[in-house]
C-alpha distance (Angstrom), angle and dihedral (degrees) to the residues before:
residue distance angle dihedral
X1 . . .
X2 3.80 . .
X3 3.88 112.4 .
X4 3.62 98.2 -154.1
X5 3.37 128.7 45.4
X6 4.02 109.8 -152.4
X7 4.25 116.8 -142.1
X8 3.90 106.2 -103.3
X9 4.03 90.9 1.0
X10 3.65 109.0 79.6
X11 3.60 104.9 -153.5
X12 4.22 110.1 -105.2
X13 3.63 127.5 -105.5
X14 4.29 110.9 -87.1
X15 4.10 77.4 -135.2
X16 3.43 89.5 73.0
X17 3.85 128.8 87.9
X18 3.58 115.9 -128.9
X19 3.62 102.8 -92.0
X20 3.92 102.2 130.0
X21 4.10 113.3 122.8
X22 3.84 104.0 -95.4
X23 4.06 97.3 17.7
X24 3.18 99.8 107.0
X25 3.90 100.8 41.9
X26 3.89 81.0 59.4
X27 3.54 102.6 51.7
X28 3.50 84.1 51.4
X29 4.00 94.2 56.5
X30 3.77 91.3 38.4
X31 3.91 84.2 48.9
X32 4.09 91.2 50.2
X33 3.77 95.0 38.8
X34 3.84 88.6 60.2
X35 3.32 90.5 53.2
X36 3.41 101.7 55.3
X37 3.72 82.2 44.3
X38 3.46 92.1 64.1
X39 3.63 103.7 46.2
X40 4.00 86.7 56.7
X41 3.53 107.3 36.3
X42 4.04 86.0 52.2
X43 3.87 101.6 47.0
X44 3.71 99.8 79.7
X45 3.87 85.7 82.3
X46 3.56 109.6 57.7
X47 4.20 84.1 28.2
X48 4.00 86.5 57.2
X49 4.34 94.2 78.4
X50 4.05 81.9 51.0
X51 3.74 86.6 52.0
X52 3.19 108.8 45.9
X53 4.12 93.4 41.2
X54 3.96 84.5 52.7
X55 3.74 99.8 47.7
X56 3.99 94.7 17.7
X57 3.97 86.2 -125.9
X58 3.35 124.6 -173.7
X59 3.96 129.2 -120.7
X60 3.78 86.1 -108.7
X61 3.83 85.8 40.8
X62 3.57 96.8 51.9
X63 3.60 99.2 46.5
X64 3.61 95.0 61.3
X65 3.49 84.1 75.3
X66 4.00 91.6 66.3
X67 4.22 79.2 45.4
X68 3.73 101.8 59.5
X69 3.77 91.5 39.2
X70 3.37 95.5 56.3
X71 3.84 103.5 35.1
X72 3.91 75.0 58.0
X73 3.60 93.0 61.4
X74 4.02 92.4 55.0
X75 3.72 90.7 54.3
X76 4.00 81.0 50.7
X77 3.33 90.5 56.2
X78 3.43 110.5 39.2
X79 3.83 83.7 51.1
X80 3.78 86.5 52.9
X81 3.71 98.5 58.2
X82 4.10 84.8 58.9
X83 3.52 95.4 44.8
X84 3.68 108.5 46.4
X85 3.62 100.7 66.9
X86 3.78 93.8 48.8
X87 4.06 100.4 34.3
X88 3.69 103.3 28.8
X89 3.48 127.8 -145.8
X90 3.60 107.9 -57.6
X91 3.69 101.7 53.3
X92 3.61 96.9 42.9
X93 4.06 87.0 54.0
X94 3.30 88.7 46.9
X95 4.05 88.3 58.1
X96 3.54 94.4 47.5
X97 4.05 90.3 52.3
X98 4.15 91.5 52.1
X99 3.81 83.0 50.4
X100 3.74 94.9 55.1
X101 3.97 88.0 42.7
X102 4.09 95.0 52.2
X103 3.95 86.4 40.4
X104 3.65 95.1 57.5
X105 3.83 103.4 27.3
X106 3.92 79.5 72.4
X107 3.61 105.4 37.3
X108 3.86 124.6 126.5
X109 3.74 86.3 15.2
X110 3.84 119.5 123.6
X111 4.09 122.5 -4.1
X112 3.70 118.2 -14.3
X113 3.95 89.1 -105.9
X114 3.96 86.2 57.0
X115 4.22 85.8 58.8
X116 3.39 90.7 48.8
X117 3.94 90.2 59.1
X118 3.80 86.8 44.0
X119 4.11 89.9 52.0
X120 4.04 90.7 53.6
X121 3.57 97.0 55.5
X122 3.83 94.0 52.1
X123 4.37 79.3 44.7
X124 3.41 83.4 56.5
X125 3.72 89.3 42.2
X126 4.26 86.2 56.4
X127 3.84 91.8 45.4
X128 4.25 87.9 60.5
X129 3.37 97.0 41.1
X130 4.03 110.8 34.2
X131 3.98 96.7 62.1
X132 3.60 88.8 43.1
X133 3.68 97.0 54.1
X134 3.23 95.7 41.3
X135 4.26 92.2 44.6
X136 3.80 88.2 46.8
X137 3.92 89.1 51.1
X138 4.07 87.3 60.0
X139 3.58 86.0 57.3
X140 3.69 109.9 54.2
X141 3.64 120.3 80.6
X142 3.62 117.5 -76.9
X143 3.82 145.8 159.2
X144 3.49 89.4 -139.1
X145 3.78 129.6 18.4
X146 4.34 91.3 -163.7
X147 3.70 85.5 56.7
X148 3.46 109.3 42.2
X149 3.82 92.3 45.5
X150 3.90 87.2 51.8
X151 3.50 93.3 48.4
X152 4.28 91.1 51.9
X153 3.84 87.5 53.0
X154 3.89 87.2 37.2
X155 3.79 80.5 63.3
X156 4.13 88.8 44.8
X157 4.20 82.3 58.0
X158 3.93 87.6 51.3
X159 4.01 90.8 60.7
X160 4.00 85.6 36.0
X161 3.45 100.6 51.5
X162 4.51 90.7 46.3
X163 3.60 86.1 49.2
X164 3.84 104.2 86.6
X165 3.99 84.8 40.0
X166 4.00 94.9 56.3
X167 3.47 91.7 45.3
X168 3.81 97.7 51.3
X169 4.14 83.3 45.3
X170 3.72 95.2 46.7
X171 3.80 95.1 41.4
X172 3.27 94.0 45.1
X173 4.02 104.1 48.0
X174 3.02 105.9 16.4
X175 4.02 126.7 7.7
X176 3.96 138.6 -94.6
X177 4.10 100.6 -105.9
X178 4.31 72.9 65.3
X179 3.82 90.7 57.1
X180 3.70 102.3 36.6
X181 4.03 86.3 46.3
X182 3.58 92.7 51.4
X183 4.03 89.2 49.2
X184 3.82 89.8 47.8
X185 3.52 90.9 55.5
X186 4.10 94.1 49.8
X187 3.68 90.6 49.3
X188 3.98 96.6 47.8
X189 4.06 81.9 55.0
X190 3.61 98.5 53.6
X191 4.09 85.3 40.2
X192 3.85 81.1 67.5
X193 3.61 93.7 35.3
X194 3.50 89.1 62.1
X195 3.69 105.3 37.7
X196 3.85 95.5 56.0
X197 4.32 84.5 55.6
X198 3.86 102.5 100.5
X199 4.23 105.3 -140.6
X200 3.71 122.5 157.4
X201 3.83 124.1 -121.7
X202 3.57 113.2 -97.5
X203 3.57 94.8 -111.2
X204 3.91 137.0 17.9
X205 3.82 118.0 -115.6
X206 3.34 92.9 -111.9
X207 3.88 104.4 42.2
X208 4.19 85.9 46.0
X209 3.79 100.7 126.2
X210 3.93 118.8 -135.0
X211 3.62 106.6 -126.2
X212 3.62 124.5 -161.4
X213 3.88 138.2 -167.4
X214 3.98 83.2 -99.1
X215 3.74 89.2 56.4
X216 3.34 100.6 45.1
X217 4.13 92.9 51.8
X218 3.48 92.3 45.2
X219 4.03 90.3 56.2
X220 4.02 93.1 41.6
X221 3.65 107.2 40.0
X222 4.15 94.5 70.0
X223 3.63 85.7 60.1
X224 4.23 135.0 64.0
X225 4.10 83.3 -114.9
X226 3.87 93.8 152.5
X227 3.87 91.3 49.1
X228 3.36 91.9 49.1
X229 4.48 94.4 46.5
X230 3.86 89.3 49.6
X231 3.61 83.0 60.6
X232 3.43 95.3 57.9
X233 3.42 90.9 30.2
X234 4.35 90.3 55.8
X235 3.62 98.8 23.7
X236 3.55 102.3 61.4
X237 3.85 92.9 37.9
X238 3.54 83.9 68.6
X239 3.27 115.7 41.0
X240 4.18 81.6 56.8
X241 3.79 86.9 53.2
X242 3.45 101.9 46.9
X243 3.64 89.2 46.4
X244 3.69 112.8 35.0
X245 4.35 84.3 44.3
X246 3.75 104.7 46.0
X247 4.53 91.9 71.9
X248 3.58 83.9 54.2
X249 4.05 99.1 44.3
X250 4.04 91.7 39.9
X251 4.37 83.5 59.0
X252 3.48 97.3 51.8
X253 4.05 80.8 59.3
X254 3.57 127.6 104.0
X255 3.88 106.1 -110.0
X256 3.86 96.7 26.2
X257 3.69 111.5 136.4
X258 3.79 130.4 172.1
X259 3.80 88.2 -104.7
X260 3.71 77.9 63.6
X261 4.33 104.4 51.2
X262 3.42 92.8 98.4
X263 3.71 107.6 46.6
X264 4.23 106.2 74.8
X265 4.31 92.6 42.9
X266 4.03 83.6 44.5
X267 3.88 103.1 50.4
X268 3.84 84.7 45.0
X269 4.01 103.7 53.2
X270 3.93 85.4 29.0
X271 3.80 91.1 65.5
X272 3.77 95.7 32.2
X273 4.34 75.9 59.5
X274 3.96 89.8 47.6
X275 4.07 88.7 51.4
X276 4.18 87.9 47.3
X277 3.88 88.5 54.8
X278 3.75 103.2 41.8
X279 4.40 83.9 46.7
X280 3.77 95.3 91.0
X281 3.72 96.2 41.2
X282 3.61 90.0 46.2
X283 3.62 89.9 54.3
X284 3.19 103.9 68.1
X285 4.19 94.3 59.1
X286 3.96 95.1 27.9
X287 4.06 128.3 65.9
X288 3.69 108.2 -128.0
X289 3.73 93.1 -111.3
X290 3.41 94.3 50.1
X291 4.34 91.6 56.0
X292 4.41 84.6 42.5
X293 4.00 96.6 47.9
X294 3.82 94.2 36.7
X295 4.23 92.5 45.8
X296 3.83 84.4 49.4
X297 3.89 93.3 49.1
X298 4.22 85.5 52.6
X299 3.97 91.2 49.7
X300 3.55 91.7 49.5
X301 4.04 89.4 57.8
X302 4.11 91.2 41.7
X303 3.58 91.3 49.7
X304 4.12 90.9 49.6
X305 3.56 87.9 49.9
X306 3.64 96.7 48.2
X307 3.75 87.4 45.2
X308 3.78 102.7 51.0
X309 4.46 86.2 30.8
X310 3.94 108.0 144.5
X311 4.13 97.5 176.8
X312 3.93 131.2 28.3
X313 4.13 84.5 -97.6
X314 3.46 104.9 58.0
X315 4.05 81.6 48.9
X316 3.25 94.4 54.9
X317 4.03 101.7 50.1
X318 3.71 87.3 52.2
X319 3.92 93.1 49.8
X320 3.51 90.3 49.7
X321 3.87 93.5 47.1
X322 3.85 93.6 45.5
X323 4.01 90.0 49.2
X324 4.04 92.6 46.6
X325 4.30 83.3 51.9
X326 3.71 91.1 44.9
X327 3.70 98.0 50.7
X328 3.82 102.5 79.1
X329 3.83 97.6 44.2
X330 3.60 114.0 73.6
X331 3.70 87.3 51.7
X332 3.85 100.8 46.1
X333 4.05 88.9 52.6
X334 3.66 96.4 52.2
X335 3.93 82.9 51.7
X336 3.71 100.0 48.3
X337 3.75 83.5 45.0
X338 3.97 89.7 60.0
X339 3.92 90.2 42.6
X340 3.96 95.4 52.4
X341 3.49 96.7 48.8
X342 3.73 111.2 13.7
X343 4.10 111.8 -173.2
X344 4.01 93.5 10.2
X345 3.70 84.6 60.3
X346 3.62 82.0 87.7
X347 3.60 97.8 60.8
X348 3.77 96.2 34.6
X349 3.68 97.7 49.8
X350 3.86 96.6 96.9
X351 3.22 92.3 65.2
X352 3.79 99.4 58.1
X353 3.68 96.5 35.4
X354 4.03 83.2 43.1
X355 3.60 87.8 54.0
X356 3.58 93.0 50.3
X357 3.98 97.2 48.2
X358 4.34 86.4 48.9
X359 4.43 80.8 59.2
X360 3.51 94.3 45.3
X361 3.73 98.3 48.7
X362 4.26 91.2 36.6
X363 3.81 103.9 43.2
X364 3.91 104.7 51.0
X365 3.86 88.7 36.8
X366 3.50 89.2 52.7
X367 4.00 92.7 42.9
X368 3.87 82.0 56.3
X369 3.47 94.5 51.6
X370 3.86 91.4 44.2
X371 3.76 87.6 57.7
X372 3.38 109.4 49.1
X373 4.18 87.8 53.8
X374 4.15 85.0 49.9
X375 3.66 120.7 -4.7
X376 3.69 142.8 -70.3
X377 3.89 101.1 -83.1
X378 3.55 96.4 40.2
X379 4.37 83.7 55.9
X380 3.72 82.6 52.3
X381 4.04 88.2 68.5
X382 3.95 86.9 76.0
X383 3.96 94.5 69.1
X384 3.88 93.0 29.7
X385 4.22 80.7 62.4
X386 3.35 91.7 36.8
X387 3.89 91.6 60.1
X388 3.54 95.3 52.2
X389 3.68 95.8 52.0
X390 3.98 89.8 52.4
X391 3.88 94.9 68.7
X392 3.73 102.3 71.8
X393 3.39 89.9 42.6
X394 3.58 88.8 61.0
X395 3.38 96.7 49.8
X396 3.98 90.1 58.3
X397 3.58 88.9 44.5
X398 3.47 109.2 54.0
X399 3.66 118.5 93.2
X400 3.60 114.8 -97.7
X401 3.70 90.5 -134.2
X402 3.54 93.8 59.4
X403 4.01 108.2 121.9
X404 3.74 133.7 160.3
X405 3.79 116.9 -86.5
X406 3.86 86.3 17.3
X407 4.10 124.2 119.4
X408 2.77 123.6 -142.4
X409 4.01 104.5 -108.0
């Protein structure tokens, strides 16, 4: 089912394969923007031991950085949710790309406070162009709007998963101004990528409804809508913790090495990747719920083992666990979003994806703070909770149509 419905383009049938003139030139820049995405969005954790060595930060220190990037990303958003419906896709894409290039072009530069500046305007950069990649993905033609979103974000786990690798490369041969340049420069191509796409605003001017507060409870109260935000609001809080903290917890280890930076934040999103591609195949034998509430039960045991972790092994069998749970989330949510509410998804998606940028920005900053009162692992307790709580909620929020070997329609 298509989220949003485009004035004078009515959105084509999910039946269909993508055939349309131009479709498949923008999957492939959707595709290649989330994977660029990934690689940046996911660096902060193995580029947090080079941060806090440089500036000798501070747990609490250092996780401001996952704060400012984040609170970014709500600003992003909220912005989003304005500028859809009069923009349209490509242009506010586009934004979010020149955000990511200014953020990074000036990134490590200057006092550590100075990069944290530079890492909220590429968050805000991720709040304007996430949702709108991931809206514009319901749209397109597809057999199967579960699996095609979970292949886009399959591609996110692509860039996630090189991340810790480039960084190690880049740090170690050659420096990061080389890899945050080199980023820049991808994003300020797909900036122009997008901008030359031609895509109408969601609405006209003057068929742009006026929605007020009434409106707005009369649409969400039918539906489990504050289930379903806490689980954007939780879930993406921790997959940021888990992997943005684990680099730093596996160096504080005995053994650890710089050979060894990459390996905790790569079995983690590497996993989280594997559970993205098996999603569409597990679909058709598994109930949605059933993939959601069994992920969250495997997170829960990779986050305990990261948490109580005495040696880089242990570590790394709980990151792997906690990224193989993680993988089928994101993508189920933005489904069941698109199944509860169908064309006033459009309008209602800042919320959710708002809700989700408040948990990434609160949750690892709050782990940081945690940390540097205690230690690192006992920080970790605050997604471990966090993962528990999120399987009721998903049991309220999943649609109650939601059967195995069904699409969502």
């Amino acid at each position: 089912m298509a989220i949003l419905q485009m004035s004078n383009h009515p959105a084509a049938s999910p039946a269909q394969p993508a055939t349309a003139p131009g479709a498949r030139m923008e999957w492939t820049y959707l595709h290649l923007g989330f994977i660029v995405i990934g690689v940046c969005m996911t660096m902060l954790g193995p580029v947090l031991p080079h941060f806090t060595h440089r500036w000798n930060l501070t747990d609490g220190q250092a996780g401001l950085f996952f704060f400012t990037q984040y609170s970014g990303s709500v600003l992003g958003t909220l912005a989003t949710s304005w500028l859809l419906p009069r923009l349209g896709f490509s242009k506010v894409t586009s934004a979010g790309y020149l955000c990511f290039a200014l953020g990074l072009t000036c990134l490590g530069l200057g006092p550590w406070f100075f990069s944290t500046v530079c890492v909220a305007i590429y968050g805000i950069g991720y709040g304007l162009a996430t949702p709108s990649v991931n809206l514009r993905a319901t749209h397109l033609p597809s057999s199967n709007v579960a699996a095609a979103v979970s292949l886009l974000n399959f591609s996110w786990g692509v860039g996630a998963v090189s991340s810790p690798f480039l960084v190690a490369f880049f740090l170690g041969n050659l420096s990061l101004r080389w890899l945050s340049g080199a980023l820049a420069v991808c994003f300020l191509a797909l900036a122009v990528a997008h901008f030359v796409q031609k895509t109408e605003p969601v609405d006209s001017a003057e068929t742009r409804p006026k929605r007020s507060l009434a409106v707005w409870r009369a649409t969400l109260r039918p539906a489990p809508w504050i289930s379903l935000a806490l689980l954007f609001f939780l879930y993406v809080g921790i997959e940021i913790s888990v992997g943005g903290w684990v680099a730093l917890d596996e160096k504080q280890m005995v053994g650890f090495n710089a050979a060894k930076m990459a390996a905790a934040p790569a079995f983690f999103y590497g996993f989280l990747l594997l559970g993205r591609f098996l999603l569409p195949i597990a679909l058709k034998y598994f109930s949605q719920r059933s993939l959601s509430v069994g992920g969250l039960v495997l997170v829960t045991a990779g986050v305990a083992l990261v948490a109580f972790a005495k040696s880089p092994q242990v570590l790394h069998v709980g990151a792997l666990l906690a990224g193989l749970g993680c993988g089928p989330q994101y993508p189920i949510y933005v489904t069941w979003l698109a199944a509860r509410f169908k064309d006033d998804a459009n309008w209602l998606a800042g919320l959710f994806f708002g809700a989700a940028g408040i948990g990434s920005s609160l949750i690892p900053w709050l782990v940081g703070v945690v940390a540097s009162q205690t230690s690192l692992r006992f920080g970790f307790m605050l997604p471990l909770v966090s993962t528990v709580l999120m399987i009721p909620f998903a049991l309220r929020a999943c649609p109650g149509s939601d059967k195995p070997n069904a699409a969502v329609s």
